[in-house]
C-alpha angles and dihedrals in degrees: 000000000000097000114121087197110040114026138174108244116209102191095049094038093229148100103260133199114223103230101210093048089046087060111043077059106056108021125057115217118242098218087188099061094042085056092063094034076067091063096029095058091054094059095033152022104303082215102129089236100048076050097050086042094062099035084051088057109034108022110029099026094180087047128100146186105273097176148329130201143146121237090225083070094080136012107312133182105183121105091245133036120236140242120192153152126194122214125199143154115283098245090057109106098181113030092180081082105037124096089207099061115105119216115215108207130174120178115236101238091206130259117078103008078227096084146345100098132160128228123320106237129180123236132187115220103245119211092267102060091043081196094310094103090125104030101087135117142182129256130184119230121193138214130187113244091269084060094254104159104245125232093228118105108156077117104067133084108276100030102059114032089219092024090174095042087064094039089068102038080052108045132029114226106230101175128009105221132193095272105010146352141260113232131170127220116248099216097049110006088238109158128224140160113244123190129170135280115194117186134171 
């Protein structure tokens, strides 16, 4: 599969979201602040939250920690987990929706999920993630073989709580093509072509 956002990953047996694309869609650098988190992670901890902690204090004195998490806390589908904060004044009450809160990230670099990060970097929620920009997931849609959109959709986010999970208890992948994949149905060695549905 030719997608630099969404591939099919063949060691992991999955669709997979490539974190660094995903980002650069739905979240806008803040080149300034970044700017400042160089100079921060040299006199303190680089952790998103030690960072947010001292820019809350220093930099945007009206600003607090809104929230932290980690996206290997819950089903992921990204290459890399996720570490963030998120910053934002302290009358915000939902910061999903505000344009001055600031997002912490730092990319997980493999091996224990309790360390090995990369750089913290600030990012500013564009219009298009609306605070969600973690909260995606992958689906998997189906066409018949004549390219005839299926009706079946147990498969997709919202239907099924781990969609992908049940796609490939359900059907076996036989070739990986450029956009999507053939796969066959266990139970009656129907084909289709599957291909896959990220939503936020």
């Amino acid at each position: 599969m030719k997608n630099e956002l969404v591939f099919y990953n063949k060691e992991w047996e999955c669709f997979t979201i490539n974190t660094e694309k995903w980002l650069e869609e739905v979240l806008e650098e803040d080149k300034y602040i970044n700017g400042l988190i160089e100079d921060l992670e040299n006199e303190h901890d680089g952790w998103s939250h030690c960072i947010g902690e001292v820019l809350c204090e220093y930099v945007f004195k009206n600003y607090e920690i809104k929230g932290r998490d980690n996206t290997y806390n819950y089903s992921s589908d990204f290459t890399s987990d996720i570490n963030f904060t998120v910053i934002a004044p302290e009358e915000c009450d939902d910061w999903y929706y505000s344009d001055s809160a600031i997002v912490l990230l730092e990319l997980h670099q493999g091996g224990d999920i309790r360390g090995n990060y990369g750089s913290c970097k600030a990012y500013r929620l564009s219009s298009q993630s609306e605070g969600a920009f973690l909260d995606v997931h992958c689906g998997v849609c189906l066409e018949t073989l004549d390219g005839e959109q299926t009706d079946i959709d147990n498969y997709q986010v919202g239907y099924s709580r781990e969609p992908q999970h049940d796609f490939f208890n359900d059907f076996t992948v036989l070739e990986v093509l450029e956009d999507k994949l053939l796969v066959e149905r266990k139970d009656d060695k129907e084909r289709f072509y599957a291909y896959p549905d990220v939503r936020i």
